[in-house]
FIVOTI-713046 format. One record per residue (C-alpha): x, y, z; residue number from 1. Coordinates in steps of 0.5 Angstrom, whole numbers, plus 2048, in hexadecimal, padded with zeros to 3 digits. Layout:
<recs>
[rec [X, Y, Z], NUM]
...
</recs>
This chain:
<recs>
[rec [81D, 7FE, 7E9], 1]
[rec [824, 800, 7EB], 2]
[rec [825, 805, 7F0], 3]
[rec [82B, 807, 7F5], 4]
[rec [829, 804, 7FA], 5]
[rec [829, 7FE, 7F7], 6]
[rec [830, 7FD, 7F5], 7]
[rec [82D, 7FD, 7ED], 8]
[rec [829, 7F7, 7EE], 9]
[rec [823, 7F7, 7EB], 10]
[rec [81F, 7F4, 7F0], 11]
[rec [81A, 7F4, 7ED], 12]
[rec [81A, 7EE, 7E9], 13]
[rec [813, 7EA, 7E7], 14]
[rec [810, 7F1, 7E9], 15]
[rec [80C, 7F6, 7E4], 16]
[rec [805, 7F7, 7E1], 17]
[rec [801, 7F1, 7DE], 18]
[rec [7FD, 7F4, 7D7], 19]
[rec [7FE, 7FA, 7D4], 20]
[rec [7FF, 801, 7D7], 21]
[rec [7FA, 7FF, 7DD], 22]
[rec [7F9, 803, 7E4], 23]
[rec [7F9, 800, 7EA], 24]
[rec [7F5, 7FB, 7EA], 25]
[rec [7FB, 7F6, 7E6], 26]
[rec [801, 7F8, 7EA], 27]
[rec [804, 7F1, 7EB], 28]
[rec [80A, 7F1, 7F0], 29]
[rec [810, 7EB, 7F2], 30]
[rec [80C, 7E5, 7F3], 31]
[rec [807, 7E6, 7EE], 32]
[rec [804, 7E9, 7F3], 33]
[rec [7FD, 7EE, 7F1], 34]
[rec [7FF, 7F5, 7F4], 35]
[rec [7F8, 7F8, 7F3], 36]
[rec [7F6, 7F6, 7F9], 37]
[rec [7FC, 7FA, 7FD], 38]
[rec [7FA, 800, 7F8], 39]
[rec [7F3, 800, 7FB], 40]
[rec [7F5, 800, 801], 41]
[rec [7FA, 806, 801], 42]
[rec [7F5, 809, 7FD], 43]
[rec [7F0, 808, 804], 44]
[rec [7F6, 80A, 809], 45]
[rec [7F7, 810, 805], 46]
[rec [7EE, 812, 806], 47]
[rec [7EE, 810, 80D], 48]
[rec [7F3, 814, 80F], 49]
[rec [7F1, 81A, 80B], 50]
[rec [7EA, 819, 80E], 51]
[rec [7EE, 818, 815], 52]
[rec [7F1, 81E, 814], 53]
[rec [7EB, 821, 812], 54]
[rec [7E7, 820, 818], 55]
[rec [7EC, 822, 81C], 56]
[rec [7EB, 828, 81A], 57]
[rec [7E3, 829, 81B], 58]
[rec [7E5, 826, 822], 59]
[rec [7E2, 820, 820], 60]
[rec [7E7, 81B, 825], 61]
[rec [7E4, 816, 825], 62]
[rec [7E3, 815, 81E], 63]
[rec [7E9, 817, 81C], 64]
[rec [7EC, 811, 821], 65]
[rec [7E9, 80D, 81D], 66]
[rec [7EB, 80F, 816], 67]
[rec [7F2, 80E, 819], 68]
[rec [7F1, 808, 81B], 69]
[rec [7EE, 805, 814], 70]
[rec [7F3, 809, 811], 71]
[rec [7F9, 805, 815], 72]
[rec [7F5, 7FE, 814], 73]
[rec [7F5, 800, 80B], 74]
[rec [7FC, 802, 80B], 75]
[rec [7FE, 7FB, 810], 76]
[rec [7FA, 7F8, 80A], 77]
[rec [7FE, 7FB, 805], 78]
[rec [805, 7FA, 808], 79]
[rec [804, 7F2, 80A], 80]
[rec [802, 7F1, 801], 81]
[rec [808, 7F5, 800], 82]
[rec [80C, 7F1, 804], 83]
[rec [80A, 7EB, 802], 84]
[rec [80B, 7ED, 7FB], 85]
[rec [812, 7ED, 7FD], 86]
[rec [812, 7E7, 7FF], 87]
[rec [812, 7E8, 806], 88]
[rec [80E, 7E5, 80B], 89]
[rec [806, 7E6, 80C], 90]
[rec [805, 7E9, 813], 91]
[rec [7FD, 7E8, 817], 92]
</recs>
């Protein structure tokens, strides 16, 4: 998929989904690296952070410190595989 930013590249070389016309679970990144995991996670940031939101609101601090906190740590996760996936270095 060539973009704009990309000078027109396709940069994505070696990358789509495997079978059919699938969901999330089949995305295969750079690498050949599975991308399904890097979803769930997005999916989870996406959850905490609503729930966070959510107890804020009812003043519920504490709760919502920790839905922030497990939000963060899911997105991390998700960025981490999507780096990887492009070849770059895993971090700890």
């Amino acid at each position: 998929m060539s973009s704009m930013f990309d000078g027109g590249v396709n940069r994505v070389n070696g990358a789509g989904r495997v079978g059919g016309l699938g969901g999330v679970n089949d995305v295969i990144g750079l690498n050949g690296i599975d991308l399904s995991e890097a979803a769930r996670q997005l999916q989870q940031a996406a959850h905490d952070a609503r729930v966070a939101f959510d107890c804020i609101g009812l003043d519920e601090l504490d709760r919502a410190h920790t839905h922030a906190l497990t939000a963060r740590a899911a997105a991390d996760a998700a960025e981490n595989l999507l780096r990887v996936a492009l070849g770059g270095d895993l971090r700890p």
